[in-house]
ZAFIRO-582784 format. One record per residue (C-alpha): x, y, z. Coordinates in steps of 0.001 Angstrom, whole numbers. Layout:
! ZAFIRO-582784
X	Y	Z
...
//
This chain:
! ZAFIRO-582784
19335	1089	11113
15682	372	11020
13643	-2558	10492
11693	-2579	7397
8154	-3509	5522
8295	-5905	2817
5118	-6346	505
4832	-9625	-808
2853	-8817	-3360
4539	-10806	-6189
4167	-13988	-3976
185	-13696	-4091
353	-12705	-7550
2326	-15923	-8269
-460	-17909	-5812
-3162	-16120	-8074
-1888	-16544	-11457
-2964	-12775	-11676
-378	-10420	-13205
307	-6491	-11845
-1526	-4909	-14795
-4441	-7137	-14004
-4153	-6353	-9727
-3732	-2622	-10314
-6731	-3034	-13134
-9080	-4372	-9632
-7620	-2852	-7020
-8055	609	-8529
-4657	2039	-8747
-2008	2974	-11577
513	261	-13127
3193	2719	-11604
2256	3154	-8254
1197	-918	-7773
5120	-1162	-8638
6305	1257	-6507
4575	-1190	-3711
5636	-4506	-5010
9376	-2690	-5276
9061	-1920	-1561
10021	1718	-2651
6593	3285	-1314
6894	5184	2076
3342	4722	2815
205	2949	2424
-3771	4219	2357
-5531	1400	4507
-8086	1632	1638
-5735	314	-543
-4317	-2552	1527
-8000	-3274	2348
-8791	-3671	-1787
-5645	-5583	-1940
-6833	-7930	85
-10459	-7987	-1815
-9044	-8573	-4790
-6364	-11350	-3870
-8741	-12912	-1136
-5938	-12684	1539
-5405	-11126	4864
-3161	-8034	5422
-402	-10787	7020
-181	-12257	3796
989	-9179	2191
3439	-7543	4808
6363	-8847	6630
8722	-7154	8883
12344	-7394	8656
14263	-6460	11341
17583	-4704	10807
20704	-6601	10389
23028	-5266	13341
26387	-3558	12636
29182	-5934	14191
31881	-4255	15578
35462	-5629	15130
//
């Protein structure tokens, strides 16, 4: 099993005191889709839109993505 990408977008939302509707408002995208990337259900990413992410919250790309490896199966 993979590793996977985690946005962390609620946790600079919560740093912010912004809510989604307002982030998606600046950032330039729908209600739906911003969920679909705080959900971690989105199987990509424009670099435009990370890049106005990070306008809008003032943070760095880092702030917003984390990589979790895969748990390994244990065999028995």
């Amino acid at each position: 099993m993979d590793g996977e990408i985690i946005f962390n977008i609620d946790v600079m939302l919560a740093k912010r005191k912004m809510s989604l509707t307002e982030l998606s408002e600046k950032v330039g995208i729908t209600i739906t889709n911003m969920s679909i990337l705080k959900t971690g259900k989105a199987k990509a990413v424009k670099v435009s839109t990370l890049a106005r992410l990070c306008e809008v919250l003032e943070c760095q790309p880092g702030d917003l993505l984390e990589y979790r490896p895969a748990k390994e199966e244990q065999n028995f």
